[in-house]
BALOLO-30273 format. One line per field, with one value per residue: residue number from 1; x, y negated, z negated of N, C-alpha, C in turn. Coordinates in Angstrom, 2 decimals, padded with zeros to 5 digits. Each point is the difference from the previous one (the first is absolute). Layout:
<sites>
firo: c(NUM/...)
n.xx: c(X/...)
n.yy: c(Y/...)
n.zz: c(Z/...)
ca.xx: c(X/...)
ca.yy: c(Y/...)
ca.zz: c(Z/...)
c.xx: c(X/...)
c.yy: c(Y/...)
c.zz: c(Z/...)
</sites>
This chain:
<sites>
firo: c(1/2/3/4/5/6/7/8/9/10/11/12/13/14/15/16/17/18/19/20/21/22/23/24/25/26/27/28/29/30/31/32/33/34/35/36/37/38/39/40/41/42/43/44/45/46/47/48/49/50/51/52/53/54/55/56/57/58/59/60/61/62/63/64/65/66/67/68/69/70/71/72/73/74/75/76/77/78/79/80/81/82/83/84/85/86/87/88/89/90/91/92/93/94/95/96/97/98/99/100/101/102/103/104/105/106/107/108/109/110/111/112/113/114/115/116/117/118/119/120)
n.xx: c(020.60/-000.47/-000.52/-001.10/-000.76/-001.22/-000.36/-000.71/-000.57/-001.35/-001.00/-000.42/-000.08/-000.38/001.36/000.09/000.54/000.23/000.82/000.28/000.25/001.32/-000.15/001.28/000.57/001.14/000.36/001.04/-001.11/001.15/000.00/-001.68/-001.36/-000.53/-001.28/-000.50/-001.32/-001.22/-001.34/-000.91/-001.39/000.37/001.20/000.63/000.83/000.16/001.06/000.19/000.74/001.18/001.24/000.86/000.65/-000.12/-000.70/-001.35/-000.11/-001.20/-001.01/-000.99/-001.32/-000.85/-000.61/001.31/000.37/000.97/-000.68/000.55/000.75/001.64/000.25/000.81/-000.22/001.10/000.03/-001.01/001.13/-000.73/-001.02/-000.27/-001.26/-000.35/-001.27/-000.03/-000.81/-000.72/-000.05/-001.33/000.97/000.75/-001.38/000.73/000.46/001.20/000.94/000.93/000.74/000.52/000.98/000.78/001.23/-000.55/000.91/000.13/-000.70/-001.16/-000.24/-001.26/000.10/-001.35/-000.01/-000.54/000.67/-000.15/-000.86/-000.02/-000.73/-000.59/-000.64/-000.67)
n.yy: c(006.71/-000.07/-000.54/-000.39/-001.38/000.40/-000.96/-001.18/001.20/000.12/-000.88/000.32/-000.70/000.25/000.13/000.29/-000.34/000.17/000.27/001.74/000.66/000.39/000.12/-000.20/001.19/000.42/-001.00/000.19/-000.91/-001.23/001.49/-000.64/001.15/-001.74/000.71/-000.82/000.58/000.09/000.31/000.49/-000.13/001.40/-000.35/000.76/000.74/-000.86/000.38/-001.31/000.78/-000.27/-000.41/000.24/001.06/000.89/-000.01/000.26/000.75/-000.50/000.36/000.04/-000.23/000.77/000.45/-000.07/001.05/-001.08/000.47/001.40/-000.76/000.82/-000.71/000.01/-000.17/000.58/-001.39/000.06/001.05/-000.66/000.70/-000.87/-000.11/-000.42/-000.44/000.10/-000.98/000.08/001.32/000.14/000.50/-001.11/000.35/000.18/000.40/-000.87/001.19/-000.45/000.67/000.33/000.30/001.46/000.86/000.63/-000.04/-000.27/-000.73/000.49/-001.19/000.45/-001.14/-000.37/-001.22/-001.08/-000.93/-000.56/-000.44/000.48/-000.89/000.16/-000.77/000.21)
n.zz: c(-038.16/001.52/-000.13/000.47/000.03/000.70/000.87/000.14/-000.27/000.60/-000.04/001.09/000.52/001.04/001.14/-000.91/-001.05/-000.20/-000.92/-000.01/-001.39/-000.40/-001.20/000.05/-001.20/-000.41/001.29/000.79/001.10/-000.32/-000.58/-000.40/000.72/000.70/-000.13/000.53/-001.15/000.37/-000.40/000.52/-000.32/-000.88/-000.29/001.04/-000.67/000.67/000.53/-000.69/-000.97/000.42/-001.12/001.10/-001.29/000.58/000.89/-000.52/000.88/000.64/-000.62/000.75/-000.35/001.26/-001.23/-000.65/000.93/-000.80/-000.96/-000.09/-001.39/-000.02/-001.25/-000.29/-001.53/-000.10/-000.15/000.22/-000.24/000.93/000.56/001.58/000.20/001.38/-000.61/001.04/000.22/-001.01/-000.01/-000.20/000.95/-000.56/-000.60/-001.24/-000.54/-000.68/000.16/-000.56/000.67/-000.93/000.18/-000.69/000.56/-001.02/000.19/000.75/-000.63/000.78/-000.01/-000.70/000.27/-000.19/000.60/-000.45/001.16/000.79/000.24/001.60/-000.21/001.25/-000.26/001.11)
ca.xx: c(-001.20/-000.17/-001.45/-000.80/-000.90/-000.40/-000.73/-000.51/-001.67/-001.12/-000.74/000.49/-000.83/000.77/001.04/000.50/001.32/000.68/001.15/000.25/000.68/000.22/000.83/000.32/000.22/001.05/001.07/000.23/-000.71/000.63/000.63/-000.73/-000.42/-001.23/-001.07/-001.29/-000.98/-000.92/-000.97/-001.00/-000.45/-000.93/001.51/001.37/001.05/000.57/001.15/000.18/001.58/000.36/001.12/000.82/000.63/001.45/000.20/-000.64/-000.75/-001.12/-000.50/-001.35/-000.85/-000.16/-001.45/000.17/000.87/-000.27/-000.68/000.31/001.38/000.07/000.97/001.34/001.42/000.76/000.24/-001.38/-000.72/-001.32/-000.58/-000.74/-000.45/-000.61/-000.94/-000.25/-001.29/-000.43/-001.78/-000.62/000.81/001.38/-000.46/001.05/001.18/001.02/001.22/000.84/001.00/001.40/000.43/001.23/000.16/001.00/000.64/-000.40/-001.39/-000.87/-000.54/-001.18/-001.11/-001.05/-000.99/-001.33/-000.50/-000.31/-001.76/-000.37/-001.77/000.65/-001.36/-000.39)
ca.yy: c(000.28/-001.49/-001.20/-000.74/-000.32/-001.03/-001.19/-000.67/000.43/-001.05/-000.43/-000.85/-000.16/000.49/-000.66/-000.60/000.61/000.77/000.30/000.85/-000.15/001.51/-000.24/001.54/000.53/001.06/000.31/-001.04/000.58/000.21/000.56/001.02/-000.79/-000.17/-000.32/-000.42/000.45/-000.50/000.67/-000.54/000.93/000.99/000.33/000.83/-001.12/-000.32/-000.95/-001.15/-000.69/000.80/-000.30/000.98/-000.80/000.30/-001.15/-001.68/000.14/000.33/000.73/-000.38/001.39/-000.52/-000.54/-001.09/-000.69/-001.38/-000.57/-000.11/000.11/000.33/-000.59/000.00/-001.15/000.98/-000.63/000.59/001.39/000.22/-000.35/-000.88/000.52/-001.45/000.58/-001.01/000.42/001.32/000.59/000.47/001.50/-000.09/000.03/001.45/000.06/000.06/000.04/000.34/001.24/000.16/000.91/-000.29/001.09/000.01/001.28/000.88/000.38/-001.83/-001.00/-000.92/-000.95/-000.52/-000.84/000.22/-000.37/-001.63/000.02/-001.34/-000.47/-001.17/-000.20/-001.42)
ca.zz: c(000.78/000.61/000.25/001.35/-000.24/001.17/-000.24/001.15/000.73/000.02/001.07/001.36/000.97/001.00/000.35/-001.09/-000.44/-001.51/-000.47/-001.16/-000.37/-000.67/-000.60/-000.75/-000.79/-000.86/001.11/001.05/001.00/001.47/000.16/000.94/001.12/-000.56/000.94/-000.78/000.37/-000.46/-000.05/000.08/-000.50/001.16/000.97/-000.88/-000.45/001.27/000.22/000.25/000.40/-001.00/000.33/-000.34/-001.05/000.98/001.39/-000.19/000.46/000.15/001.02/-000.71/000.60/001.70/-000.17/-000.54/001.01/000.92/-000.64/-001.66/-000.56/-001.47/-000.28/-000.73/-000.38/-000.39/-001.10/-000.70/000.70/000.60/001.28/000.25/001.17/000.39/001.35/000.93/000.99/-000.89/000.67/-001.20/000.12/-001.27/-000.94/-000.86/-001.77/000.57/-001.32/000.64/-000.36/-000.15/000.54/000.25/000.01/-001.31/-000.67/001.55/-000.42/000.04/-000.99/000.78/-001.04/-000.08/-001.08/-000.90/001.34/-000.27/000.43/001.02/001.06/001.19/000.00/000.23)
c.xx: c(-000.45/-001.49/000.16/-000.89/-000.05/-000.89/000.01/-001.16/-000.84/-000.57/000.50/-001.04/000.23/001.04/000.59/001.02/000.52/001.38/-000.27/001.52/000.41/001.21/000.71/000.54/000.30/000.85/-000.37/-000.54/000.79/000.78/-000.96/-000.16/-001.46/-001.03/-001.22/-001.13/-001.18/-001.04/-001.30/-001.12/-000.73/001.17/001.13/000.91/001.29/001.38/-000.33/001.29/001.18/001.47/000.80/001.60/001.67/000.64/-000.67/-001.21/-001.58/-000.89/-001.81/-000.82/-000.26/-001.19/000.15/001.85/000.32/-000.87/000.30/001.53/000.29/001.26/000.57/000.24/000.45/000.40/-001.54/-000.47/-000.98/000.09/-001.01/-000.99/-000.43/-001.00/-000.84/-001.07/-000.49/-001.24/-000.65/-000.03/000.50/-000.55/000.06/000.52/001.11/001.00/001.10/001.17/001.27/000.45/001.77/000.11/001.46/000.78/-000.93/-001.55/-000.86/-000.38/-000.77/-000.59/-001.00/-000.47/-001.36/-001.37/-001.21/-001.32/000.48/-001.55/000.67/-001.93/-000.71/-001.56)
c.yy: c(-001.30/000.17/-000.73/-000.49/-001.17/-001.13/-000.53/000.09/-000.95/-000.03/-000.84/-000.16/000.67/-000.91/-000.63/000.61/000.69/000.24/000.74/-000.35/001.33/-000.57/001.46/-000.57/000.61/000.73/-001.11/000.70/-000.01/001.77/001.04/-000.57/000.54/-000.09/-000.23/000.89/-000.31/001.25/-000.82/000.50/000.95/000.28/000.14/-001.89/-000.05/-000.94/-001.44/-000.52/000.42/-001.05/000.80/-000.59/000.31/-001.36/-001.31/000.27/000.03/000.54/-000.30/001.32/-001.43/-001.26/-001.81/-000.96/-001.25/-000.91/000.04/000.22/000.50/-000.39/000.22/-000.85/000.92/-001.28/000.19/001.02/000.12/000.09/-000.26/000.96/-001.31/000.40/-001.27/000.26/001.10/000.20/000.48/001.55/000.31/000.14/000.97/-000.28/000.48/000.38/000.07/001.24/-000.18/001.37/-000.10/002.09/-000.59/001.71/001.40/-000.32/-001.26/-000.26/-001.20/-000.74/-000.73/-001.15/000.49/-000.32/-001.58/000.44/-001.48/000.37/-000.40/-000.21/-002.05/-000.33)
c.zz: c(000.67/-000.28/000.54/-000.40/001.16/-000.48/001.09/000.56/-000.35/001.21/001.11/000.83/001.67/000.45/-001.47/-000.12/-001.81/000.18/-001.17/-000.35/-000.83/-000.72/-000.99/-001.29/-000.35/000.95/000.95/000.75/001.40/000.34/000.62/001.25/-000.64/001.06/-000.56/000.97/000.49/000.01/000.38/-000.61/000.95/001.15/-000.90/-000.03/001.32/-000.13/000.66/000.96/-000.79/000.40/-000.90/-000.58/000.93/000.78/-000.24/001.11/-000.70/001.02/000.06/001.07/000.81/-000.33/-000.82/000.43/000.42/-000.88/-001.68/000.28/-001.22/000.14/-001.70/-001.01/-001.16/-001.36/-000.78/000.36/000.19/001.48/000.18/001.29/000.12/001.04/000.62/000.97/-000.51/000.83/-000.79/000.07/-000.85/-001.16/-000.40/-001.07/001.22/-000.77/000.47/-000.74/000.35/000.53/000.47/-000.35/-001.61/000.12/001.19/-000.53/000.27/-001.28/000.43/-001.18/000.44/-000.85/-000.09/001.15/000.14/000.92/000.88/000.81/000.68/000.53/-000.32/-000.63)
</sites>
């Protein structure tokens, strides 16, 4: 069974920056594809980004484009989101999901999710 447990959240100030972090457990994460979430409060839970475990590809929503990264190190099965020039928009619990089709069937996992302020 994989687990996820994120980290990195906290306080920022605006234009600042963070690095989440997702670290897995009880499988190798390089075989899913992973997208990180975020929620805000009082809003549904929205696609961040997502890299995909096929091609290597990523992908991000229009709103954090150019500004956030997700990145890879398959030697600490973790991934990295990198957010950059943060707006106090970005203020949400962020999780990130696993995701891979096992045996014709999805399989979805969830961390526990990290709390970013983006507030001056």
């Amino acid at each position: 069974q994989l687990q996820l447990v994120e980290s990195g959240g906290g306080l920022v100030q605006p234009g600042g920056s963070l690095r989440l972090s997702c670290v897995a457990s009880g499988s190798t994460l390089d075989i899913y594809t992973v997208g990180w979430f975020r929620q805000a409060p009082g809003k549904e839970r929205e696609l961040v980004g997502a890299s995909n475990s096929a091609d290597g590809s990523t992908n991000y929503a229009d709103s954090v484009k150019g500004r956030f990264t997700i990145s890879r190190d398959n030697g600490k099965n973790t991934v990295y989101l990198q957010m950059n020039s943060l707006k106090p928009e970005a203020t949400a619990v962020y999780y990130c999901n696993a995701f891979r089709i096992r045996f014709g069937l999805p399989r979805a996992y969830w961390g526990q999710g990290t709390q970013v302020i983006v507030s001056s």
